[in-house]
Legacy VTK file of the C-alpha trace (Angstrom):
# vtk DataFile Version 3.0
C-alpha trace
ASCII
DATASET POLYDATA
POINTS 117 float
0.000 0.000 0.000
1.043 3.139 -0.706
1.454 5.919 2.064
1.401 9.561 2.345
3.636 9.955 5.110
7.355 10.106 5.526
9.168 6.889 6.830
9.786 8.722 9.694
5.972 10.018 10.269
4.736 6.855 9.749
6.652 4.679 12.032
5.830 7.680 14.518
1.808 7.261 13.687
2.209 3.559 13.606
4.288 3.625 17.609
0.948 5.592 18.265
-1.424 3.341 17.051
0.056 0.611 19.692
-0.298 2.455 22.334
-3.604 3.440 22.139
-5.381 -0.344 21.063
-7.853 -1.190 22.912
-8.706 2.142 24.946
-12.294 3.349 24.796
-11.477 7.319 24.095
-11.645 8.323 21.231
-8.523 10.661 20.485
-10.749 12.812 17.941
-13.138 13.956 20.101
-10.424 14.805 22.846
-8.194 17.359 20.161
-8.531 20.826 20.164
-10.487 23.409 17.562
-8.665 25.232 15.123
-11.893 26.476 13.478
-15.424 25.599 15.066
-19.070 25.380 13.849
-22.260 24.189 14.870
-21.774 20.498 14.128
-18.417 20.222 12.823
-15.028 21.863 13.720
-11.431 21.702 12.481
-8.677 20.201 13.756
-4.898 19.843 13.617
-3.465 15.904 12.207
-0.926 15.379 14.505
0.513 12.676 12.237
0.281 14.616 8.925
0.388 13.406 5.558
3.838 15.332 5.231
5.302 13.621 2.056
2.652 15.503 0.359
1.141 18.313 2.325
2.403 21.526 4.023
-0.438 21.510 6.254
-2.781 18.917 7.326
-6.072 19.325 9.167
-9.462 17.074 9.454
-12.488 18.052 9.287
-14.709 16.308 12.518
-18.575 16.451 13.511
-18.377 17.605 17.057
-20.140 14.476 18.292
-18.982 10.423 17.871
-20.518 9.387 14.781
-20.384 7.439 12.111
-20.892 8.483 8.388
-24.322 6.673 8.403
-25.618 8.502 11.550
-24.572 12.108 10.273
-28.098 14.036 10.951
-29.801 16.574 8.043
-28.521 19.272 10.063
-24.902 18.178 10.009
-25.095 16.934 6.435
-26.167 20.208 5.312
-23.600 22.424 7.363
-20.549 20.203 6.121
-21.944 21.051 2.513
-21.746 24.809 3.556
-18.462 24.372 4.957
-16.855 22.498 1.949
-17.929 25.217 -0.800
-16.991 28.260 1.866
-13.840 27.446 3.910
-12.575 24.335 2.134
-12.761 25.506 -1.462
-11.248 28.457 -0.028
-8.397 27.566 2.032
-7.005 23.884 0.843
-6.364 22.122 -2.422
-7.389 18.699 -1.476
-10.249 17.038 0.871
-9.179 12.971 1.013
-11.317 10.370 2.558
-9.611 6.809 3.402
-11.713 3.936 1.553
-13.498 1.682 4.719
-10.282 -0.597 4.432
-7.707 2.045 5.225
-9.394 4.237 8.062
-7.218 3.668 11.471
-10.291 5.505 13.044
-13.709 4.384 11.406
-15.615 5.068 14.917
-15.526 9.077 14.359
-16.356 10.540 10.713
-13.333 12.382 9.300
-12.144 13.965 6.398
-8.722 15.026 5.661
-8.011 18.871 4.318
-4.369 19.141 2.850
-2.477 22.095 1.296
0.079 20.537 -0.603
3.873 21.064 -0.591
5.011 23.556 -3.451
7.672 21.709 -5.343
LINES 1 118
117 0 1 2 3 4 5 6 7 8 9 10 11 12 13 14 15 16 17 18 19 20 21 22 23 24 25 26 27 28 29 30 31 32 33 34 35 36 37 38 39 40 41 42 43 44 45 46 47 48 49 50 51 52 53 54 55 56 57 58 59 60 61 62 63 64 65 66 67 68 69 70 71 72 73 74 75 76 77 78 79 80 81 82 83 84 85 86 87 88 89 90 91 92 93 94 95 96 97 98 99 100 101 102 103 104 105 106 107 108 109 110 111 112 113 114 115 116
């Protein structure tokens, strides 16, 4: 598979991952806001996709939820955020296939700027 992190990022994200199996918290709902709204808020990747990106952020619904549960409400404010903010501030949105999210339990999506080459 390939990966979007450095070598060095990913064994850092992949230490990570060990340490936290098995707890119950989730670590998305514990991080911090860069940028909040009524359902959804942004939030800083602390394991970045840095082989590609310059900055890395996700995009969160503020509660524990699943893609399947996301409520009219939040549906249509995450449509408002991606043709406002999104559009205006990163190049890419990226959303792991089922098979390749390390946290299915919380909807995410990725917002990169990419690295100017």
């Amino acid at each position: 598979m390939a990966h979007l992190r450095t070598a060095e990022m990913l064994a850092k994200y992949r230490s990570y991952l060990r340490e936290i199996e098995g707890s119950t918290e989730c670590v998305l709902c514990a991080k911090e806001s860069l940028k909040q709204f009524t359902h959804w808020r942004i939030v800083q990747n602390r394991f970045p996709y840095d082989l590609i990106a310059e900055t890395h952020h996700m995009l969160i619904p503020n509660r524990h939820v699943v893609e399947d549960d996301l409520t009219v409400e939040e549906l249509v404010e995450i449509k408002l955020i991606k043709q406002g903010i999104i559009n205006e501030t990163y190049d890419w949105m990226l959303e792991p296939t089922h098979k390749n999210k390390s946290m299915p339990a919380h909807f995410h999506l990725h917002l990169l700027v990419g690295k100017v080459s």
